[in-house]
N, C-alpha and C positions, 0 to 999 in steps of 0.2 A: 235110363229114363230121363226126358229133359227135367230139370228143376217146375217147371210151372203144369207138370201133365196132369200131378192129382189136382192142385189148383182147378183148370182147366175141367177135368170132370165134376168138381164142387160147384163150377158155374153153370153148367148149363148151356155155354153158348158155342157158336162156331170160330173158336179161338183161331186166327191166322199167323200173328207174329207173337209167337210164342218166348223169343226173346224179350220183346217190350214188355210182355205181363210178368216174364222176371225181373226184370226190372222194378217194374211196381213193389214186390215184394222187396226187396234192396235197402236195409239202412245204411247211412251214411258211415254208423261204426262199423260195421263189416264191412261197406269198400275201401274203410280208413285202413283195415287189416290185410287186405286182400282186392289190391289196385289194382292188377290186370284181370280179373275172373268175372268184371259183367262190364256193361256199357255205361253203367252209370248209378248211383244211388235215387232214388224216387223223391226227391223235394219238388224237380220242376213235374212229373206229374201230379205230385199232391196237388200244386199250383191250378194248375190245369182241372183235376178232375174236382177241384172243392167250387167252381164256378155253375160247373158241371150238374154236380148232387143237388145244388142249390135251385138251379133254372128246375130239376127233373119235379123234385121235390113241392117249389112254386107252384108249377103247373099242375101238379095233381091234386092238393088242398083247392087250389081256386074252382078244380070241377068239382070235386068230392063236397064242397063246402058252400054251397052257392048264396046259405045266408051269411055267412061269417062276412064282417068289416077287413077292413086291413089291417086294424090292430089286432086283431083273435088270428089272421091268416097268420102275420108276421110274428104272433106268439107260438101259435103251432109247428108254423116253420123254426125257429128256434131252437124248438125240442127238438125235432127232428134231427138238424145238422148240427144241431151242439157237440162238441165231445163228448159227455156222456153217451147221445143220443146214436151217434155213429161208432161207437167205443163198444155199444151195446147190439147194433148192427154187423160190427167186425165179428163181435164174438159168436155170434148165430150162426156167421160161414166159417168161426172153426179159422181166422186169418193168421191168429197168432203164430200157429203151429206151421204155417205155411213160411214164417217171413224169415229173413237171414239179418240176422244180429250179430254185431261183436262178441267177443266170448265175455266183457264187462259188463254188455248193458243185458244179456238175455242171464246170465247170474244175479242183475240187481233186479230181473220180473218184466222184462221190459216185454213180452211174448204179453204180455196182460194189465200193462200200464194204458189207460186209456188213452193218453194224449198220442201216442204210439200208434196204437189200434187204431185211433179215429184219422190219423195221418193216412196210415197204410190202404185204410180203404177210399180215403179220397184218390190215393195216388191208382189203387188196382180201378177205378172208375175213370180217370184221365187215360190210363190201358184202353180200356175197354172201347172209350167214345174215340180215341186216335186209328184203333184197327177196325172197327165193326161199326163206327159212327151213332150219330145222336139217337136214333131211334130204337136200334138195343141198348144202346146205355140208357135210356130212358125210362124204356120200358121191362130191364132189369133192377134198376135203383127202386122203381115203382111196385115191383112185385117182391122184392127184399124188404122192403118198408112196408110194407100195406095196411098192416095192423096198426102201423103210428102213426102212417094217414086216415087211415078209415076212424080214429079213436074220436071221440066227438066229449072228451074228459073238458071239466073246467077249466076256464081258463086262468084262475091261481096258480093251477099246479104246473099247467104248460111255460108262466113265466122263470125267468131263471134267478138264482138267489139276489144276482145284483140288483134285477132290475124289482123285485119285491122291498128289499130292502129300503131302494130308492125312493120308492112311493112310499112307502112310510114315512119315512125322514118326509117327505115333501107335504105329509099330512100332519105330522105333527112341529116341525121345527122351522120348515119350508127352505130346508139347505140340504145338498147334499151330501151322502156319504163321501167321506174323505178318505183315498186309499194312500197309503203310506209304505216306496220300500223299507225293508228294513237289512234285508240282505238279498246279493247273487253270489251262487256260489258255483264253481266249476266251468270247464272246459266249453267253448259255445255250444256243442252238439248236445252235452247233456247238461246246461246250466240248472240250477234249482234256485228258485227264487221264494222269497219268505217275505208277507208283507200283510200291515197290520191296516183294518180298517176304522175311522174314527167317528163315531155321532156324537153330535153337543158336546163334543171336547173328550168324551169318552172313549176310550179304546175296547170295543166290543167282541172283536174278534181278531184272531190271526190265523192267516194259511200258509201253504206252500204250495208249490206245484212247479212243473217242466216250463211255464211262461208264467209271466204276467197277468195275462188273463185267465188263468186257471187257479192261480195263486187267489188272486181279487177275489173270485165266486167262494171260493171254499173259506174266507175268511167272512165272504159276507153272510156264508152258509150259516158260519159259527155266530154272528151278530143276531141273526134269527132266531138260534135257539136262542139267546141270552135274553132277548126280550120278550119271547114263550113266556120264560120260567120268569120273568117278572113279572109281565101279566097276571101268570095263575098263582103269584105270591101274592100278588095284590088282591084281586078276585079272594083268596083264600083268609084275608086278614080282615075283610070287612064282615 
Protein backbone atom coordinates (compact mmCIF):
# COMPACT_ATOMS: atom_id res chain seq x y z
CA UNK A 1 0.00 0.00 0.00
CA UNK A 2 1.26 3.42 -0.93
CA UNK A 3 2.15 5.60 2.41
CA UNK A 4 -0.70 8.21 1.70
CA UNK A 5 -3.79 5.50 0.66
CA UNK A 6 -5.41 5.50 4.24
CA UNK A 7 -4.66 9.22 4.31
CA UNK A 8 -6.30 9.55 1.00
CA UNK A 9 -9.47 7.57 2.08
CA UNK A 10 -9.62 10.10 5.40
CA UNK A 11 -9.90 12.85 2.84
CA UNK A 12 -12.41 12.33 0.83
CA UNK A 13 -11.10 13.68 -2.30
CA UNK A 14 -9.90 12.64 -5.70
CA UNK A 15 -6.26 12.33 -4.67
CA UNK A 16 -3.98 12.30 -8.08
CA UNK A 17 -0.23 12.53 -6.94
CA UNK A 18 -0.25 10.61 -4.25
CA UNK A 19 3.53 11.13 -3.85
CA UNK A 20 3.19 14.91 -3.06
CA UNK A 21 0.42 14.24 -0.33
CA UNK A 22 3.27 12.02 1.16
CA UNK A 23 5.22 14.44 1.21
CA UNK A 24 3.06 16.66 3.19
CA UNK A 25 2.99 14.18 5.85
CA UNK A 26 7.22 14.17 5.81
CA UNK A 27 9.04 15.78 8.90
CA UNK A 28 12.19 17.22 8.28
CA UNK A 29 13.58 14.65 11.36
CA UNK A 30 12.67 11.65 9.49
CA UNK A 31 14.09 12.81 6.06
CA UNK A 32 17.10 13.98 8.33
CA UNK A 33 17.09 9.89 9.08
CA UNK A 34 16.11 8.71 6.05
CA UNK A 35 17.45 10.94 2.89
CA UNK A 36 16.65 9.04 0.00
CA UNK A 37 12.88 7.41 0.95
CA UNK A 38 10.67 10.70 -0.22
CA UNK A 39 11.09 13.71 -2.42
CA UNK A 40 11.30 16.07 0.23
CA UNK A 41 10.20 17.11 3.87
CA UNK A 42 6.82 19.44 3.85
CA UNK A 43 8.27 23.05 5.04
CA UNK A 44 7.95 24.52 1.43
CA UNK A 45 4.27 23.09 1.40
CA UNK A 46 3.53 24.27 4.82
CA UNK A 47 4.70 27.51 3.10
CA UNK A 48 2.38 27.27 0.53
CA UNK A 49 -0.73 25.64 2.09
CA UNK A 50 -0.67 28.22 5.40
CA UNK A 51 -1.44 31.08 2.51
CA UNK A 52 -3.90 28.77 1.36
CA UNK A 53 -6.00 27.83 4.76
CA UNK A 54 -5.93 31.59 5.25
CA UNK A 55 -7.48 33.12 1.92
CA UNK A 56 -10.14 29.59 2.39
CA UNK A 57 -10.81 30.52 5.82
CA UNK A 58 -11.22 34.73 4.94
CA UNK A 59 -13.59 34.01 2.46
CA UNK A 60 -15.82 32.00 4.26
CA UNK A 61 -16.22 34.27 7.69
CA UNK A 62 -16.77 37.22 5.29
CA UNK A 63 -20.05 35.15 3.88
CA UNK A 64 -21.07 33.42 6.96
CA UNK A 65 -20.66 36.82 8.92
CA UNK A 66 -22.05 39.53 6.95
CA UNK A 67 -22.40 41.80 10.17
CA UNK A 68 -19.10 41.29 11.61
CA UNK A 69 -16.39 44.52 11.11
CA UNK A 70 -12.88 43.64 10.19
CA UNK A 71 -11.87 43.52 13.71
CA UNK A 72 -14.34 40.52 14.80
CA UNK A 73 -13.47 38.90 11.03
CA UNK A 74 -9.65 39.20 11.67
CA UNK A 75 -10.36 37.83 15.44
CA UNK A 76 -12.30 34.85 14.13
CA UNK A 77 -9.90 34.37 11.61
CA UNK A 78 -7.29 34.05 14.21
CA UNK A 79 -8.90 31.32 15.97
CA UNK A 80 -9.27 29.59 13.37
CA UNK A 81 -5.67 29.43 11.88
CA UNK A 82 -3.87 29.80 15.03
CA UNK A 83 -2.07 26.79 16.08
CA UNK A 84 -4.08 25.69 18.60
CA UNK A 85 -6.95 26.21 16.17
CA UNK A 86 -5.41 24.05 13.34
CA UNK A 87 -3.56 21.76 16.06
CA UNK A 88 -7.21 21.07 16.83
CA UNK A 89 -8.36 20.61 13.14
CA UNK A 90 -5.23 18.17 12.64
CA UNK A 91 -6.51 16.20 15.34
CA UNK A 92 -10.09 15.67 14.08
CA UNK A 93 -8.55 13.92 10.63
CA UNK A 94 -6.66 11.66 13.10
CA UNK A 95 -3.01 13.51 11.17
CA UNK A 96 -0.92 12.64 13.80
CA UNK A 97 -0.94 9.05 13.15
CA UNK A 98 -0.54 9.55 9.52
CA UNK A 99 2.74 11.66 9.73
CA UNK A 100 6.52 10.21 9.57
CA UNK A 101 8.68 11.40 12.37
CA UNK A 102 12.16 10.73 13.44
CA UNK A 103 12.42 8.13 16.02
CA UNK A 104 13.37 11.38 18.58
CA UNK A 105 10.98 13.70 17.87
CA UNK A 106 7.76 11.00 17.76
CA UNK A 107 9.36 9.46 21.32
CA UNK A 108 9.39 13.12 22.72
CA UNK A 109 5.05 13.36 21.36
CA UNK A 110 5.62 15.13 18.64
CA UNK A 111 2.49 12.86 16.76
CA UNK A 112 0.41 15.42 19.21
CA UNK A 113 2.49 18.49 19.78
CA UNK A 114 0.49 21.16 18.21
CA UNK A 115 2.92 23.30 16.52
CA UNK A 116 3.62 20.06 14.64
CA UNK A 117 0.05 19.15 13.84
CA UNK A 118 -0.89 22.71 12.83
CA UNK A 119 2.43 22.51 10.44
CA UNK A 120 1.36 19.17 9.08
CA UNK A 121 -1.82 20.29 7.97
CA UNK A 122 -0.91 23.43 6.55
CA UNK A 123 1.45 21.49 4.50
CA UNK A 124 -1.30 18.34 3.65
CA UNK A 125 -3.56 21.71 2.40
CA UNK A 126 -0.56 23.19 -0.01
CA UNK A 127 -0.89 19.05 -1.31
CA UNK A 128 -4.07 19.38 -1.73
CA UNK A 129 -4.55 22.96 -3.63
CA UNK A 130 -1.07 21.92 -5.82
CA UNK A 131 -2.88 18.49 -7.23
CA UNK A 132 -6.79 19.24 -7.22
CA UNK A 133 -6.51 23.24 -7.08
CA UNK A 134 -8.16 26.12 -5.19
CA UNK A 135 -11.67 25.05 -5.27
CA UNK A 136 -11.26 21.63 -3.54
CA UNK A 137 -8.93 22.98 -1.29
CA UNK A 138 -11.26 25.47 -0.62
CA UNK A 139 -14.15 23.89 -0.22
CA UNK A 140 -12.46 20.96 1.97
CA UNK A 141 -10.71 23.52 4.39
CA UNK A 142 -14.39 24.87 4.59
CA UNK A 143 -16.20 21.86 5.39
CA UNK A 144 -13.17 20.57 7.93
CA UNK A 145 -13.65 23.94 9.77
CA UNK A 146 -17.27 24.57 9.56
CA UNK A 147 -18.16 24.38 13.03
CA UNK A 148 -15.24 27.23 13.86
CA UNK A 149 -16.65 29.12 11.10
CA UNK A 150 -20.23 28.91 11.61
CA UNK A 151 -19.48 29.57 15.66
CA UNK A 152 -20.90 33.15 16.15
CA UNK A 153 -18.93 32.89 20.20
CA UNK A 154 -17.59 36.25 21.69
CA UNK A 155 -15.41 38.03 20.61
CA UNK A 156 -13.07 37.94 23.99
CA UNK A 157 -12.72 34.49 23.65
CA UNK A 158 -11.88 34.43 19.88
CA UNK A 159 -8.77 36.96 20.80
CA UNK A 160 -5.51 35.35 21.53
CA UNK A 161 -3.64 35.63 24.94
CA UNK A 162 -1.29 38.27 23.42
CA UNK A 163 -3.33 40.33 22.08
CA UNK A 164 -5.94 40.33 25.41
CA UNK A 165 -3.13 40.86 27.49
CA UNK A 166 -2.22 43.78 25.22
CA UNK A 167 -5.36 45.69 25.66
CA UNK A 168 -5.03 45.47 29.08
CA UNK A 169 -1.74 46.87 29.51
CA UNK A 170 -2.97 49.53 26.96
CA UNK A 171 -6.01 50.22 29.41
CA UNK A 172 -4.44 50.36 32.40
CA UNK A 173 -0.67 51.50 31.96
CA UNK A 174 -0.89 52.61 28.20
CA UNK A 175 2.50 50.41 27.34
CA UNK A 176 3.01 47.36 26.09
CA UNK A 177 3.74 44.03 27.22
CA UNK A 178 7.35 43.41 27.00
CA UNK A 179 8.36 40.08 25.84
CA UNK A 180 11.73 38.93 26.97
CA UNK A 181 14.10 35.75 25.74
CA UNK A 182 15.35 34.07 28.19
CA UNK A 183 16.60 30.97 26.64
CA UNK A 184 16.87 28.82 22.92
CA UNK A 185 17.79 25.67 23.38
CA UNK A 186 18.64 22.89 20.80
CA UNK A 187 19.16 21.90 17.32
CA UNK A 188 17.16 24.31 14.67
CA UNK A 189 14.65 21.74 13.67
CA UNK A 190 13.54 21.23 17.12
CA UNK A 191 14.71 24.56 19.08
CA UNK A 192 12.69 25.32 22.29
CA UNK A 193 12.53 28.60 23.27
CA UNK A 194 11.65 29.92 27.10
CA UNK A 195 10.69 33.58 27.39
CA UNK A 196 9.35 35.77 30.04
CA UNK A 197 6.76 38.49 29.69
CA UNK A 198 7.07 41.91 31.59
CA UNK A 199 4.17 44.55 32.81
CA UNK A 200 5.02 47.80 34.76
CA UNK A 201 8.31 46.23 35.44
CA UNK A 202 6.73 43.04 36.63
CA UNK A 203 7.45 39.67 35.42
CA UNK A 204 3.98 38.04 35.18
CA UNK A 205 4.56 35.18 33.22
CA UNK A 206 6.90 32.61 31.52
CA UNK A 207 6.41 30.12 28.68
CA UNK A 208 7.94 27.91 26.43
CA UNK A 209 7.34 26.55 23.28
CA UNK A 210 8.75 25.08 19.60
CA UNK A 211 9.07 29.23 18.36
CA UNK A 212 8.86 32.34 19.60
CA UNK A 213 5.65 32.91 18.99
CA UNK A 214 4.26 30.16 20.86
CA UNK A 215 6.49 30.68 23.63
CA UNK A 216 5.14 34.62 23.88
CA UNK A 217 1.18 33.49 24.06
CA UNK A 218 1.77 30.87 26.58
CA UNK A 219 3.70 33.18 28.73
CA UNK A 220 1.09 35.92 28.08
CA UNK A 221 -1.37 33.04 28.84
CA UNK A 222 0.22 32.68 32.32
CA UNK A 223 0.22 36.77 32.90
CA UNK A 224 -3.61 36.49 32.53
CA UNK A 225 -4.26 34.12 34.95
CA UNK A 226 -1.86 36.24 37.49
CA UNK A 227 -3.93 39.07 37.08
CA UNK A 228 -7.42 36.78 37.38
CA UNK A 229 -6.25 36.01 40.81
CA UNK A 230 -5.39 39.48 41.75
CA UNK A 231 -8.40 40.84 40.69
CA UNK A 232 -10.49 38.30 42.80
CA UNK A 233 -7.94 38.91 45.71
CA UNK A 234 -8.91 42.26 45.45
CA UNK A 235 -12.65 42.10 44.91
CA UNK A 236 -12.19 39.51 47.83
CA UNK A 237 -10.54 42.04 50.46
CA UNK A 238 -12.93 44.69 50.14
Amino acid sequence: MHPADALTERLGLPIRDRDLLAQALVHSSWLHEHPDAARGHNERLEFLGDAVVSLAVSEALYRRHPTDDEGVLSARRAAIVSTPGLARLAARLDLGSFLFLGEGEAQRGGRVRPSLLASAFEALVGAIYLDLGWDFAKDWIVSWAADEIAADSALTTLKSPKSRLQEHTQRTTGDRPLYRLLEAVGPDHEKQFRIEVVVDSRVLGVGEGPSRRIAETSAAAVALDVLRSERQAARAAR
